[in-house]
C-alpha positions as a Markdown table, in Angstrom:
| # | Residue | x | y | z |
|---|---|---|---|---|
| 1 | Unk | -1.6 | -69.5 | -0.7 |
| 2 | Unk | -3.9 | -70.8 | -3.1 |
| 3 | Unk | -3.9 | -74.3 | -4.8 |
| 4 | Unk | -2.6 | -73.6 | -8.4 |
| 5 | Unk | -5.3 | -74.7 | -11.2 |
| 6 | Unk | -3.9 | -77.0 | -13.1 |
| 7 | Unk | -5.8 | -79.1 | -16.5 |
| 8 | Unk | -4.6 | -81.9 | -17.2 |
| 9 | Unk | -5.2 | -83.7 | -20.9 |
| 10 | Unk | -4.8 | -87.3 | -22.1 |
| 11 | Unk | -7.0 | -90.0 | -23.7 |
| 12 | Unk | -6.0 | -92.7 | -21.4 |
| 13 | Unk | -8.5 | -92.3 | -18.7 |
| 14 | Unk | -6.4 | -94.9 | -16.4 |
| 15 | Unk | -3.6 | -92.2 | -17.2 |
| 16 | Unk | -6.2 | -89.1 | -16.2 |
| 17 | Unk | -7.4 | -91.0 | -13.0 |
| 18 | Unk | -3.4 | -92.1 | -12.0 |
| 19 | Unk | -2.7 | -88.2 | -12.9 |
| 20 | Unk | -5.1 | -86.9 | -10.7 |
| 21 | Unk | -5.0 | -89.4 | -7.9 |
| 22 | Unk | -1.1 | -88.2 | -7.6 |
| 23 | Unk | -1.7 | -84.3 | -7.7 |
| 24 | Unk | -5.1 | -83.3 | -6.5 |
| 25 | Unk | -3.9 | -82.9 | -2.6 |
| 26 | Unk | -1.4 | -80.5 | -4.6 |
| 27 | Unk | -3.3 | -78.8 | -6.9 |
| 28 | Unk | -6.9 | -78.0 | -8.1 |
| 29 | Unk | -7.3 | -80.3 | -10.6 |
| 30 | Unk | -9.5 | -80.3 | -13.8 |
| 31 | Unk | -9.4 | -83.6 | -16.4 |
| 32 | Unk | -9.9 | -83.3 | -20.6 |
| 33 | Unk | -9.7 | -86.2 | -21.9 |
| 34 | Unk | -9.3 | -84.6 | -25.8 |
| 35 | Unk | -7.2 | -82.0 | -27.1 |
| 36 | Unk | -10.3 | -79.7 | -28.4 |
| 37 | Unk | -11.9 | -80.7 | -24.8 |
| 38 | Unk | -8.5 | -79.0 | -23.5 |
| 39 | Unk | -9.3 | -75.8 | -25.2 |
| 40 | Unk | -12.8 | -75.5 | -24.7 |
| 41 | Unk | -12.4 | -75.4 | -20.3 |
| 42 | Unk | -9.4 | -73.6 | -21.0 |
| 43 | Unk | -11.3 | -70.8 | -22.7 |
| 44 | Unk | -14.4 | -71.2 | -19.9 |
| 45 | Unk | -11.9 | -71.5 | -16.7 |
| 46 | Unk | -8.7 | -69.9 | -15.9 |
| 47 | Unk | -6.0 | -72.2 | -15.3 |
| 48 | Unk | -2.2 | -71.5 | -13.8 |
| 49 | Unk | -0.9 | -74.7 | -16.1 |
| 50 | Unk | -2.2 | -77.3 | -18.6 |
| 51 | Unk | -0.6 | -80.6 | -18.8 |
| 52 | Unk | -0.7 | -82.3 | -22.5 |
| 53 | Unk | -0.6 | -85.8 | -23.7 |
| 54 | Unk | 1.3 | -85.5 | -27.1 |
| 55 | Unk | 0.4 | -89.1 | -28.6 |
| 56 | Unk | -4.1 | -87.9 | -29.0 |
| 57 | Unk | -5.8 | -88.9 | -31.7 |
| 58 | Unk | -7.8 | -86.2 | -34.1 |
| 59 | Unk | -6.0 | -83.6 | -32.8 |
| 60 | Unk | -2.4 | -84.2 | -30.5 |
| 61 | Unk | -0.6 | -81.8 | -28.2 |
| 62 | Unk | 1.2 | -80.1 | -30.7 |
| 63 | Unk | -2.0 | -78.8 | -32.4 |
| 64 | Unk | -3.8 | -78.4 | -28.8 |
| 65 | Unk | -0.7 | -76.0 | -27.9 |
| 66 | Unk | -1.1 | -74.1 | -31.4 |
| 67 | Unk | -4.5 | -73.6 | -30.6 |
| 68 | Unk | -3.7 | -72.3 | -27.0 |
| 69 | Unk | -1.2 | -70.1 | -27.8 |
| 70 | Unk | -3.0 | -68.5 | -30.9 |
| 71 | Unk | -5.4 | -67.3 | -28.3 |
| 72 | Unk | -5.0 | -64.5 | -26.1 |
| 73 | Unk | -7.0 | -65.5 | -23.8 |
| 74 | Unk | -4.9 | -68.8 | -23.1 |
| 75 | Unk | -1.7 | -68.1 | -25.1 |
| 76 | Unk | 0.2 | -67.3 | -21.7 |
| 77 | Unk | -0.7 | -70.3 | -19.8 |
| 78 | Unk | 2.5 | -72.7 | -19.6 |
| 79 | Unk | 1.6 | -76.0 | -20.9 |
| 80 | Unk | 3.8 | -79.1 | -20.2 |
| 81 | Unk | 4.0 | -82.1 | -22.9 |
| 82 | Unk | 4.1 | -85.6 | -21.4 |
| 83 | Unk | 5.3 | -87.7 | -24.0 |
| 84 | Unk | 7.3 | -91.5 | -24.4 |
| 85 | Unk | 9.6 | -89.8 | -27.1 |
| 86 | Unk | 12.9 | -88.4 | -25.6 |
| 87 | Unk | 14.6 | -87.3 | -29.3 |
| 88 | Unk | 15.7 | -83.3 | -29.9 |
| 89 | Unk | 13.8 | -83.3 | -32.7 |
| 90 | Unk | 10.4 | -83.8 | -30.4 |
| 91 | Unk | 11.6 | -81.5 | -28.2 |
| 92 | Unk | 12.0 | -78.4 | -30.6 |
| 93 | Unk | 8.6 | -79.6 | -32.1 |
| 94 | Unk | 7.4 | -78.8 | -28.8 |
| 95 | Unk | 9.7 | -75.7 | -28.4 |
| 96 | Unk | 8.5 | -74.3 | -31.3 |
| 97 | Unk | 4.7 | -74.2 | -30.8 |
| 98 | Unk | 5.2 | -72.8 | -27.3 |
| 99 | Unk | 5.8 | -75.2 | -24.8 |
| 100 | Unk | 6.8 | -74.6 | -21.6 |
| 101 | Unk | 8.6 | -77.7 | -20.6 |
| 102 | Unk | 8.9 | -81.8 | -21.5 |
| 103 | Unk | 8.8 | -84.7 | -19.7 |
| 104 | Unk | 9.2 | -88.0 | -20.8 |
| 105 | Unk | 7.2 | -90.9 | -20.1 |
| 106 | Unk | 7.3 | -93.2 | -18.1 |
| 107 | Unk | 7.6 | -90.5 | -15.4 |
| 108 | Unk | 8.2 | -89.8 | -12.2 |
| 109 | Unk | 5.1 | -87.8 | -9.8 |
| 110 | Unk | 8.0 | -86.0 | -8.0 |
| 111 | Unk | 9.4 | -84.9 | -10.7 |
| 112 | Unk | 6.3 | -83.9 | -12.6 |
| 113 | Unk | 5.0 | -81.8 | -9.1 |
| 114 | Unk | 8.5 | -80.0 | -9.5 |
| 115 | Unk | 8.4 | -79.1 | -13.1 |
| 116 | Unk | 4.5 | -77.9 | -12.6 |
| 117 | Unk | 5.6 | -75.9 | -9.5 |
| 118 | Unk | 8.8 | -74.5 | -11.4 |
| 119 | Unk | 6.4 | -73.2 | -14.4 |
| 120 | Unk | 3.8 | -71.7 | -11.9 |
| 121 | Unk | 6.5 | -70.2 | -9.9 |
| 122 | Unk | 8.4 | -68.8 | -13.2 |
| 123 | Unk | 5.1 | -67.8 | -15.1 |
| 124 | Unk | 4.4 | -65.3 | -12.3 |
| 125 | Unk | 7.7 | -63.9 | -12.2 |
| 126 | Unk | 7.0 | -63.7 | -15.8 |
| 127 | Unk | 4.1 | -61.7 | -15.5 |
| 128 | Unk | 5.8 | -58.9 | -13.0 |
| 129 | Unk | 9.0 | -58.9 | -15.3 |
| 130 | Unk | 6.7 | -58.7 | -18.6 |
| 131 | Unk | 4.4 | -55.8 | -17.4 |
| 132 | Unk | 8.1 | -53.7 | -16.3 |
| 133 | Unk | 9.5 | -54.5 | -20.2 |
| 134 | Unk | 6.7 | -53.3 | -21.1 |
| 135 | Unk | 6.7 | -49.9 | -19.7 |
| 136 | Unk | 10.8 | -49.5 | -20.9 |
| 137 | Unk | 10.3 | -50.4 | -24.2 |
| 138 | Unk | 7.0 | -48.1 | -24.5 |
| 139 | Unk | 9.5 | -45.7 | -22.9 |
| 140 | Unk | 12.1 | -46.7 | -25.4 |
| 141 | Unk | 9.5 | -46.5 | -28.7 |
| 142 | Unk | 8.7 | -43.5 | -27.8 |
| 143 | Unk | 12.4 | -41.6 | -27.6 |
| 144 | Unk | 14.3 | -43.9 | -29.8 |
| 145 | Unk | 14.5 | -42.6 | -33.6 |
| 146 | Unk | 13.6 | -44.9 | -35.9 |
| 147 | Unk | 16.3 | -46.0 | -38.3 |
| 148 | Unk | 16.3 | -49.0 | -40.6 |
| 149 | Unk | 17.7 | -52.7 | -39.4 |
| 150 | Unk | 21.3 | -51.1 | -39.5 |
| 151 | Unk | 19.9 | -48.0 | -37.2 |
| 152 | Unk | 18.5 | -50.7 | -34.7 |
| 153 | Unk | 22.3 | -52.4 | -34.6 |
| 154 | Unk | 23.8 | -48.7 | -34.1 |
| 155 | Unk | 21.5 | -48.2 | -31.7 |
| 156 | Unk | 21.7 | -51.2 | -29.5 |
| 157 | Unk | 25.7 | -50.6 | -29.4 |
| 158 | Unk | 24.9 | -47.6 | -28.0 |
| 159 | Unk | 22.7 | -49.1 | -25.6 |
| 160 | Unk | 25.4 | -51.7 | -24.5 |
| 161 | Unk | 28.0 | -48.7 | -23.3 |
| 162 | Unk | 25.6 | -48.2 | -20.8 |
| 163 | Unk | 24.7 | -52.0 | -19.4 |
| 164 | Unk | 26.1 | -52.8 | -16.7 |
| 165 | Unk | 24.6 | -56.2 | -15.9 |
| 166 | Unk | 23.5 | -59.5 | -18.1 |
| 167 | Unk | 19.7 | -58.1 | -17.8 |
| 168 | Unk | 20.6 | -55.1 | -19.1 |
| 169 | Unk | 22.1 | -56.9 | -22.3 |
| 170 | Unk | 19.0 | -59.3 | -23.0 |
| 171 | Unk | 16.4 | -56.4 | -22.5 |
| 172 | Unk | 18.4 | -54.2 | -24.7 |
| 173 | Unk | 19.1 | -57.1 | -27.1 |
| 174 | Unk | 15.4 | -58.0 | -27.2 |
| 175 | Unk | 14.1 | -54.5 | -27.5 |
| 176 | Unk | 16.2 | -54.4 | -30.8 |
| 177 | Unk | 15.4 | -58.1 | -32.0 |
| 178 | Unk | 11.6 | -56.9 | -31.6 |
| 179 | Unk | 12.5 | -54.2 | -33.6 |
| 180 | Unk | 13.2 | -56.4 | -36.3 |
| 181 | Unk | 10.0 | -58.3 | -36.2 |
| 182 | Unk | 11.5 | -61.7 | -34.3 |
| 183 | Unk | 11.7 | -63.0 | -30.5 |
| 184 | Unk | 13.6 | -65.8 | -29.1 |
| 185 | Unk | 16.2 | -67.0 | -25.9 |
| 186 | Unk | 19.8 | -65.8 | -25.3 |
| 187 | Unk | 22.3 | -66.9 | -22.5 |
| 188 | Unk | 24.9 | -65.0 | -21.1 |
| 189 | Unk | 27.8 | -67.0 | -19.5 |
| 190 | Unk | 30.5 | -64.7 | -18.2 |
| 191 | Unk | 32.1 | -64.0 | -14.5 |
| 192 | Unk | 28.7 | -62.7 | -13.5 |
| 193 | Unk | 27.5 | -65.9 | -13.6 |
| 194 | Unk | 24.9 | -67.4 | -16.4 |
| 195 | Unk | 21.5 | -65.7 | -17.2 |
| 196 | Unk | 19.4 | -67.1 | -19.7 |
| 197 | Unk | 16.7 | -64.7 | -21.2 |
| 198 | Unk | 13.9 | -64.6 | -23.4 |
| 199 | Unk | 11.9 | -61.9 | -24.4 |
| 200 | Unk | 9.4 | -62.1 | -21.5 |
| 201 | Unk | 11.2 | -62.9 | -18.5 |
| 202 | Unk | 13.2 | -66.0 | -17.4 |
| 203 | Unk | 14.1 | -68.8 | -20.0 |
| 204 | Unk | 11.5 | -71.9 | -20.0 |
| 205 | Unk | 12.7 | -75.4 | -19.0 |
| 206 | Unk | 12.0 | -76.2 | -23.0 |
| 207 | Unk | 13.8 | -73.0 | -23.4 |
| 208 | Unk | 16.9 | -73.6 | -21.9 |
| 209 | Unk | 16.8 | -77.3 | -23.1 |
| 210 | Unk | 17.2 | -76.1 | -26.3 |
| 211 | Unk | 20.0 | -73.7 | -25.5 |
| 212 | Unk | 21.9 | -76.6 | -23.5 |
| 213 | Unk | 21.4 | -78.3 | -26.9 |
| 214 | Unk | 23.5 | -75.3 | -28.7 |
| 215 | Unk | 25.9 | -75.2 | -26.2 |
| 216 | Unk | 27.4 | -78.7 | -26.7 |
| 217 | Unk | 27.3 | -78.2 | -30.3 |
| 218 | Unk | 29.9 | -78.4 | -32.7 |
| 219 | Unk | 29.7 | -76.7 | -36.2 |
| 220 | Unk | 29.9 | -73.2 | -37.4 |
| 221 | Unk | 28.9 | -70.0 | -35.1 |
| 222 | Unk | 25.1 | -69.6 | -36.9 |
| 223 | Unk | 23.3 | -72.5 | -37.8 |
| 224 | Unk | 20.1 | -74.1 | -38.1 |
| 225 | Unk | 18.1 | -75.5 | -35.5 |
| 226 | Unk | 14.7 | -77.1 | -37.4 |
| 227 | Unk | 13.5 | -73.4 | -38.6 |
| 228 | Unk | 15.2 | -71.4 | -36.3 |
| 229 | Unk | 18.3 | -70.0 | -36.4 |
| 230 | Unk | 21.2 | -70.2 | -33.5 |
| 231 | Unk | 24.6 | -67.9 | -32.7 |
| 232 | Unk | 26.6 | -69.9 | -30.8 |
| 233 | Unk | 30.1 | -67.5 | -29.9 |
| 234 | Unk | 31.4 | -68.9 | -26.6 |
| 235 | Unk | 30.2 | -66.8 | -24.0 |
| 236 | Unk | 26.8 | -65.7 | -25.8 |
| 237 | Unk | 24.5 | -68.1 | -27.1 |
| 238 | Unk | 21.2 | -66.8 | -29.0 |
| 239 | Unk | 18.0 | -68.8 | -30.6 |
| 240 | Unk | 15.7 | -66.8 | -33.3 |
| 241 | Unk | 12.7 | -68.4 | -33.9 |
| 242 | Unk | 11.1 | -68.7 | -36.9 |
| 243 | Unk | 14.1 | -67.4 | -38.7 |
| 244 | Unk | 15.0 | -70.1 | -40.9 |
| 245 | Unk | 18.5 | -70.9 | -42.5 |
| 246 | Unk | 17.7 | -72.4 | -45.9 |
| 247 | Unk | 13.9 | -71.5 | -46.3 |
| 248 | Unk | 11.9 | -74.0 | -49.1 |
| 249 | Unk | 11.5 | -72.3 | -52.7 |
| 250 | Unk | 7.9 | -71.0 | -52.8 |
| 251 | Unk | 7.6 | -70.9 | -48.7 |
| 252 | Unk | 8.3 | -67.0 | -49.0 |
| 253 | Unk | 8.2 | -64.6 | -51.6 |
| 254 | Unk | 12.1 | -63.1 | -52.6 |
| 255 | Unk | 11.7 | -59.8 | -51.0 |
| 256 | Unk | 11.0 | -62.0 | -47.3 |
| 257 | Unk | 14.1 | -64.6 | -47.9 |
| 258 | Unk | 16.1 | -61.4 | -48.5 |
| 259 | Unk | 15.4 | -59.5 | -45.3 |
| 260 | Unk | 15.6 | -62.8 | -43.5 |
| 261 | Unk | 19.0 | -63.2 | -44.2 |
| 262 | Unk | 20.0 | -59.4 | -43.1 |
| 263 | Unk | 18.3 | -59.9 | -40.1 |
| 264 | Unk | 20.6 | -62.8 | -39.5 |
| 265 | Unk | 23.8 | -60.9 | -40.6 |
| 266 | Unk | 22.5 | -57.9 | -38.2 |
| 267 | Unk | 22.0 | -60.4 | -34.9 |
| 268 | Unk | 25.7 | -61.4 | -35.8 |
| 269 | Unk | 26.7 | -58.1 | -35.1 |
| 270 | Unk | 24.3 | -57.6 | -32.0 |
| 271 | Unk | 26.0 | -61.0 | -30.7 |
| 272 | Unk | 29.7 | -59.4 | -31.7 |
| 273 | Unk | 28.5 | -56.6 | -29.9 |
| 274 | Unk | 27.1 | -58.3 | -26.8 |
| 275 | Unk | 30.7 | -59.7 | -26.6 |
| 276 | Unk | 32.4 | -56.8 | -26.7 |
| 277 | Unk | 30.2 | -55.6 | -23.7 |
| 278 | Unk | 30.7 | -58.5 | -21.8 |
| 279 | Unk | 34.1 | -58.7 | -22.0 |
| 280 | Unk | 34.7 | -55.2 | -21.2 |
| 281 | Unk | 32.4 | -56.1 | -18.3 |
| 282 | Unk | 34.8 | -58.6 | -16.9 |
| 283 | Unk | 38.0 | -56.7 | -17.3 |
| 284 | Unk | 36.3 | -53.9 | -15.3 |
| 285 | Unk | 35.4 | -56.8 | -12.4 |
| 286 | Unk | 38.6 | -58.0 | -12.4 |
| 287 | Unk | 39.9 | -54.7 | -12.3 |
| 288 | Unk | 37.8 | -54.3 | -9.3 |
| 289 | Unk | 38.8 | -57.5 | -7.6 |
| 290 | Unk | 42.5 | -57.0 | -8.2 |
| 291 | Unk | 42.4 | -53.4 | -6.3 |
| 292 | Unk | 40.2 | -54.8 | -3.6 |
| 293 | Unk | 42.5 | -57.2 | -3.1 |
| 294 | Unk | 45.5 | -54.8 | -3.1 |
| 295 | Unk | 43.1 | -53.0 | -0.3 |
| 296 | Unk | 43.5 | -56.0 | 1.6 |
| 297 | Unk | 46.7 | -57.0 | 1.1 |
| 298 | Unk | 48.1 | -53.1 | 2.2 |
| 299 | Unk | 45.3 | -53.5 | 5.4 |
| 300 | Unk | 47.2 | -56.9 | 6.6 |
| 301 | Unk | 50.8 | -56.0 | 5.8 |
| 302 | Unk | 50.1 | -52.3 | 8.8 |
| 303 | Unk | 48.6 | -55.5 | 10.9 |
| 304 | Unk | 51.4 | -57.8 | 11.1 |
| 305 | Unk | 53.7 | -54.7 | 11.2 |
| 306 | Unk | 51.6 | -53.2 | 14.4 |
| 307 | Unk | 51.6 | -57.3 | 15.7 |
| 308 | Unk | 55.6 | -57.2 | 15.2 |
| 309 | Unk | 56.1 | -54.1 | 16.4 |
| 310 | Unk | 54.2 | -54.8 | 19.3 |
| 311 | Unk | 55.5 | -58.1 | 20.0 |
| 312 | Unk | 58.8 | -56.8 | 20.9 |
| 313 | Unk | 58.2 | -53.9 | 22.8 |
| 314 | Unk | 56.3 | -56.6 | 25.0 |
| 315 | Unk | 59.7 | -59.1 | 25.0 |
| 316 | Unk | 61.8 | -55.9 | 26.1 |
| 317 | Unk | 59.0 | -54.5 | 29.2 |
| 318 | Unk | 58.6 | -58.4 | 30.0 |
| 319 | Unk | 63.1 | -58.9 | 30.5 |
| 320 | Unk | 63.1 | -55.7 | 32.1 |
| 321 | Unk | 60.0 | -56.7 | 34.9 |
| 322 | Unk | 61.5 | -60.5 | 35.0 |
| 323 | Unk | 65.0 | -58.4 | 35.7 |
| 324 | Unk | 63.5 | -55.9 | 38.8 |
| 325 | Unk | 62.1 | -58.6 | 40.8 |
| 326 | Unk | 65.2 | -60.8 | 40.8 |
| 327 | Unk | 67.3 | -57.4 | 42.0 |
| 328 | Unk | 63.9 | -57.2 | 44.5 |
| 329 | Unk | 64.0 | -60.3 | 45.6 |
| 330 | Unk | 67.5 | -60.4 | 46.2 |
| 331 | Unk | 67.7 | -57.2 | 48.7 |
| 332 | Unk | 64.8 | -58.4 | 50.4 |
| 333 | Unk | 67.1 | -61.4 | 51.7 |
| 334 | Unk | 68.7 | -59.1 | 54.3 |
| 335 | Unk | 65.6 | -58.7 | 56.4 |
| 336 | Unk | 63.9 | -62.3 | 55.6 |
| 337 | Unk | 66.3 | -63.9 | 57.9 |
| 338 | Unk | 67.4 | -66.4 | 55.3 |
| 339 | Unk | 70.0 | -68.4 | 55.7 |
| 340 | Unk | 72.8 | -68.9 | 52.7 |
| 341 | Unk | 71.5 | -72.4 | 51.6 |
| 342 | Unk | 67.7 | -70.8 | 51.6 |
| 343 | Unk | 68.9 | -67.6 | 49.9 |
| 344 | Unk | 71.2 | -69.6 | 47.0 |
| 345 | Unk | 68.2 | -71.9 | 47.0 |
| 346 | Unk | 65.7 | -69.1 | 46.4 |
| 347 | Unk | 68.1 | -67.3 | 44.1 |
| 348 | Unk | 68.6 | -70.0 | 41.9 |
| 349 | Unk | 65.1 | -71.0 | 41.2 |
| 350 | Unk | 63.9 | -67.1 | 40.3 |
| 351 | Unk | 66.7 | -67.6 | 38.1 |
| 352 | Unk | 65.8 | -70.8 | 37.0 |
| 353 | Unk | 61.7 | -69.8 | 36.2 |
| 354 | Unk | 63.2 | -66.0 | 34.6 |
| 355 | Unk | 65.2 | -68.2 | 32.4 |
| 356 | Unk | 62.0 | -70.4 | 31.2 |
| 357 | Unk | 60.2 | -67.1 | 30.8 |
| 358 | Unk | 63.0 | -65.6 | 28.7 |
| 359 | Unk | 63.0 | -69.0 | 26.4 |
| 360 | Unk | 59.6 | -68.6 | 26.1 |
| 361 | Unk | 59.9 | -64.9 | 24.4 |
| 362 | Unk | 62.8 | -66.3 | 22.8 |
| 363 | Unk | 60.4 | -68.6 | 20.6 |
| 364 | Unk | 58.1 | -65.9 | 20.2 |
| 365 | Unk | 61.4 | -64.1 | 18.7 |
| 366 | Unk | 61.0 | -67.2 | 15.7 |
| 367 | Unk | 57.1 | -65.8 | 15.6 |
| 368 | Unk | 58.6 | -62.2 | 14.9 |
| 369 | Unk | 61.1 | -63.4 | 12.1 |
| 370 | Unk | 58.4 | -65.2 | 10.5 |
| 371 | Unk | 56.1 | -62.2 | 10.7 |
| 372 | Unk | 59.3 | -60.3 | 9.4 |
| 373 | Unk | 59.3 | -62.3 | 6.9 |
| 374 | Unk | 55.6 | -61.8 | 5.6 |
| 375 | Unk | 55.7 | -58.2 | 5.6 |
| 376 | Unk | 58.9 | -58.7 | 3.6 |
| 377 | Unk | 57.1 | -60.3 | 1.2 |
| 378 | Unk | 54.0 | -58.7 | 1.3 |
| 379 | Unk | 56.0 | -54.9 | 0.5 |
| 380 | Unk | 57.9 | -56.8 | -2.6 |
């Protein structure tokens, strides 16, 4: 397998040397040691991942990433901050002009290899899952009607009768947030598991950093989150960028502020919707556990009856056998020539071993009550 190309940006050349001491039997490595350096070989090379100082002077890795992702050409490359501040606030910064993921300085090279193998890894998978949303929602543009931002509510209720798994949801529920003009990360947390979503595949690291950060929090069911918007009900958690809460006076004209605001009233219903669906969801598994489980409980109750049933037939053909050689044994005594003192002998000990034997089927008797007592239970 090839060695991933990876850039890797700072101003610190100690930093850039330590950086590529640590990763260049890993990956092919390229050093810029400036954020416009950083764009130019990204636009004359093609890289798998680009690794950003935040902390550059003229222009940092916030403005570097802008300038990435505003490209074409380099807007799907992951790029990874490396940054000594830890607070949420840095981290939607990041979030919000497309990061990929965040780690802190000072850092550790294991944990760095991971996170740059995790984004390589999840950026292919990316690719294969983009190029099949694709082709569904050209197949979807092309058949749907087009009704206003209620229509695209109505229409992605309908669409939920008919998902029958959490990717079915968030490619349903992003087809109709696209609709809208918006894109963002949802999570799904039901007895399916946990999938967390975003518009082109799998959830970033950043992505799902951010939705951790909903998850824990306490407030009211759609908030802010810098200037994006969150839907936090239980189950389903949802993050719409660039769809802020309380927009500044002057930063959009009325006519924008207003349709902001139904778009957030119509992902509340999407979100009520989505919970509807799920729950429906896990009643059905549940209904489907509880009758496999009745399956299983009917399968063992004919097995211990069969095992019962069989255990005594083989008490009674056992007494009877024990019973037919004592009554041989005993008429053979006439021509073995015994005499009274071997025959009582003889006598007494077949009795003695027929009566062990018996005791023995007599505990299995306790066996066969307590099977008794199982299938008992097991028909109440």
């Amino acid at each position: 397998m090839a060695q991933a190309r990876v850039l890797i940006t700072d101003d610190d050349d100690m930093t850039l040397e330590m950086l590529e001491a640590a990763l260049q039997d890993r990956y092919h490595v390229t050093l810029a040691h400036s954020g416009r350096e950083a764009v130019v070989k990204a636009h004359q090379e093609a890289f798998d991942l680009i690794v950003l100082d935040v902390d550059m002077p003229d222009m940092d890795g916030y403005a570097t990433c802008t300038a990435l992702k505003s490209d074409s050409g380099t807007a799907d490359i992951p790029v990874l901050f490396l940054s000594a501040r830890v607070n949420i606030e840095e981290r939607l910064r990041g979030y919000r002009v497309g990061g990929t993921d965040y780690l802190t300085k000072p850092f550790d090279v294991i944990e760095l290899t991971a996170k740059i193998d995790l984004a390589v890894e999840q950026r292919a998978r990316n690719q294969y899952l983009n190029s099949q949303f694709e082709e569904a929602m050209n197949t979807v543009l092309t058949t749907a009607n087009m009704y206003g931002e209620v229509g695209v509510v109505l229409d992605l209720q309908r669409q939920l009768s008919n998902c029958y798994n959490y990717t079915d949801i968030a490619s349903a529920f992003f087809g109709a947030l696209s609709k809208m003009g918006f894109e963002g990360s949802l999570r799904l947390m039901g007895r399916q598991g946990v999938a967390s979503r975003s518009g082109q595949g799998e959830c970033t690291a950043l992505g799902n950093s951010i939705l951790d950060h909903i998850e824990k929090s306490n407030g009211p069911k759609i908030q802010a989150v810098g200037d994006n918007t969150s839907f936090n009900y239980g189950n389903v958690l949802m993050l719409v960028r660039n769809l802020p809460m309380n927009p500044q006076p002057g930063q959009y004209p009325q006519d924008e502020i207003d349709r902001m605001a139904r778009v957030r009233d119509n992902v509340a219903l999407m979100a009520e919707g989505i919970v509807s669906r799920m729950r429906a969801l896990d009643v059905e598994l549940e209904k489907s556990s509880f009758e496999h489980t009745q399956k299983l409980v009917a399968v063992t109750r004919e097995a211990l009856v069969d095992i019962s049933a069989q255990q005594h037939a083989n008490r009674m053909h056992m007494g009877q056998v024990l019973q037919r050689m004592h009554t041989e044994v005993e008429h053979s005594f006439i021509h073995l020539g015994l005499s009274e003192s071997q025959e009582e002998h003889l006598s007494n000990t077949l009795k003695r071993y027929i009566s062990e034997a018996m005791g023995v089927f007599d505990h299995s008797n306790q066996i066969e009550a307590h099977l008794n007592k199982l299938i008992a239970r097991l028909n109440g």
